[in-house]
Each structure stands twice: as structure tokens, then as C-alpha cells.
C-alpha positions in Angstrom: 0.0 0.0 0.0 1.1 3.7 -1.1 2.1 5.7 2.0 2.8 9.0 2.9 6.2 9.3 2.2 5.5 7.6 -1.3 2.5 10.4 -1.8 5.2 13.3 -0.6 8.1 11.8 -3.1 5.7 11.8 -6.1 4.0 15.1 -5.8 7.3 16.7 -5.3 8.5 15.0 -8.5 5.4 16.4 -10.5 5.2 19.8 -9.2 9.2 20.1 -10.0 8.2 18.5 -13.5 4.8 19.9 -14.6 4.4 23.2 -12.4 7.9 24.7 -12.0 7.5 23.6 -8.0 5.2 26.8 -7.9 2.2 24.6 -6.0 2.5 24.7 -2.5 2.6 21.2 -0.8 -0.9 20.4 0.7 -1.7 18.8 3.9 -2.3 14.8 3.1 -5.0 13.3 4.8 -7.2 10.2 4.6 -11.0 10.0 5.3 -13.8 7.4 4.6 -15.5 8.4 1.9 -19.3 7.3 1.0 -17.6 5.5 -2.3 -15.2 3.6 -3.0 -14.7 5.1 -6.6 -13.4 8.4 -5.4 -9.8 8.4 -4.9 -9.0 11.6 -3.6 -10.7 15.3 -3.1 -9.4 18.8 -2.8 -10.4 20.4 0.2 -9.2 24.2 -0.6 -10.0 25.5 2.5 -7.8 23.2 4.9 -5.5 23.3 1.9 -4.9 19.0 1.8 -5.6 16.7 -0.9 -7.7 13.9 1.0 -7.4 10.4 0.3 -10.3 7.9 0.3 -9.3 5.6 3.2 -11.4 2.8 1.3 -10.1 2.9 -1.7 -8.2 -0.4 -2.3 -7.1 0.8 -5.9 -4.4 3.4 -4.7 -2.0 0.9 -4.5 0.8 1.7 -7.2 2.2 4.8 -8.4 1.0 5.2 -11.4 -2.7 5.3 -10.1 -1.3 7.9 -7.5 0.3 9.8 -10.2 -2.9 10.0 -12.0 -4.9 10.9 -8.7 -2.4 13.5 -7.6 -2.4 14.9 -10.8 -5.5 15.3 -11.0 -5.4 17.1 -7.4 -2.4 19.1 -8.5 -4.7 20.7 -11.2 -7.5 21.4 -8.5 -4.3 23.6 -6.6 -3.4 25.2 -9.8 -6.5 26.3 -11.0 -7.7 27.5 -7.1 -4.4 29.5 -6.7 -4.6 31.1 -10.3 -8.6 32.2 -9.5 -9.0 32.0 -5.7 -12.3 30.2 -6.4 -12.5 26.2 -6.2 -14.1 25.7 -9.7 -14.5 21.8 -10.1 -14.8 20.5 -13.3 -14.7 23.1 -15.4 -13.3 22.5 -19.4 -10.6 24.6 -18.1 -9.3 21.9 -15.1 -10.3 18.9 -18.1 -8.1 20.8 -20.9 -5.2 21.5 -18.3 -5.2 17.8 -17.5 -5.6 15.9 -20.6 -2.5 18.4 -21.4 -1.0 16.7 -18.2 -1.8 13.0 -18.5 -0.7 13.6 -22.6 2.6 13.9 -20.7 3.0 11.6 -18.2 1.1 8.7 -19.8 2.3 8.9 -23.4 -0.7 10.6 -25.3 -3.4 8.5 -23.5 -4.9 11.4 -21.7 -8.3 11.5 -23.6 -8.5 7.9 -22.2 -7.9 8.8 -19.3 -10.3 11.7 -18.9 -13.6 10.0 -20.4 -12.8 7.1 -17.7 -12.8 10.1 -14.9 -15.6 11.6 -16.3 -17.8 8.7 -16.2 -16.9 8.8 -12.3 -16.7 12.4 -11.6 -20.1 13.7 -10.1 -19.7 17.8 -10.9 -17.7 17.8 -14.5 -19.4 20.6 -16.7 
């Protein structure tokens, strides 16, 4: 299982790569969530990405780089607007750019999968 100091080492590595280290490093926490189909959530007020504590899946790094990803974008978009906009085509645009990167052009996969499981895309 993916731990903290796994989560710490990898978003470090993808805010040096992707955002110039400009994010700030959230507080990590881990809650129960009401699904187990949510990985993670931004909570822009306490500033901390929060991990679904019943989610089995986030067990290997690349599914954590995809999660935190996904996060990171949340923190980039809140700290360029000072307004937590979800889904917006924005945050979608800015991460299909993202996974393009990472995952070797299958971010449109990628994005229509979290689509399908995202409750407040626009």
C-alpha cells in the first residue's frame, strides 16, 4: 500500500516537472468516503488533498500519479482564480495536457474514464 512518504516523493516530483514547483505542498489526509470510486478530493480551504481511506485501488504509483495529478490541477486552477471551480473544461483541458505527458498521449482515455466517475464535471 502507497504511504505518505511515497505520496510526498511523487508530488514533489510532478510539481518540480509539470508546475515549476510553484504549487504549495498540501496537507495529506485520509477520510472514509461514502464511495469507494473516489480516490481523492481537494479540500481548498484546509489546503490537503484527502485520500479515500477505502479505496483499495491506490495501491501503485501510477494510479497515485494520476490521482495526484488530477489534485495538483484542483491547486493550480484554485491559486490562479482563488475560487475552487470543479470540473470546469478549463481543469479537463489543463489535464488531458497533463496525462498527454505523463502517460504517453493517453490522456483523452484517461479523462472520459474520470468523467464517467466524476459527479460535478461541466
Amino acid at each position: 500500500m502507497i504511504d505518505k512518504e511515497d505520496i510526498l516523493k511523487v508530488f514533489d516530483n510532478l510539481n518540480k516537472k509539470y508546475f515549476q514547483n510553484l504549487l504549495y505542498r498540501p496537507i495529506f489526509d485520509w477520510e472514509t468516503f461514502s464511495t469507494d470510486e473516489i480516490y481523492a478530493s481537494f479540500d481548498s480551504f484546509g489546503r490537503r488533498i484527502i485520500f479515500n481511506r477505502t479505496c483499495g485501488k491506490l495501491n501503485n504509483e501510477v494510479i497515485l500519479i494520476e490521482v495526484l495529478l488530477h489534485e495538483m490541477v484542483h491547486i493550480n486552477l484554485y491559486e490562479k482564480y482563488n475560487d475552487k471551480k470543479d470540473h470546469t473544461d478549463e481543469f479537463w483541458q489543463e489535464l488531458k495536457i497533463l496525462y498527454d505527458k505523463e502517460f504517453h498521449g493517453n490522456g483523452e482515455k484517461l479523462i472520459e474514464m474520470q468523467k464517467k466517475l466524476c459527479r460535478n464535471w461541466a
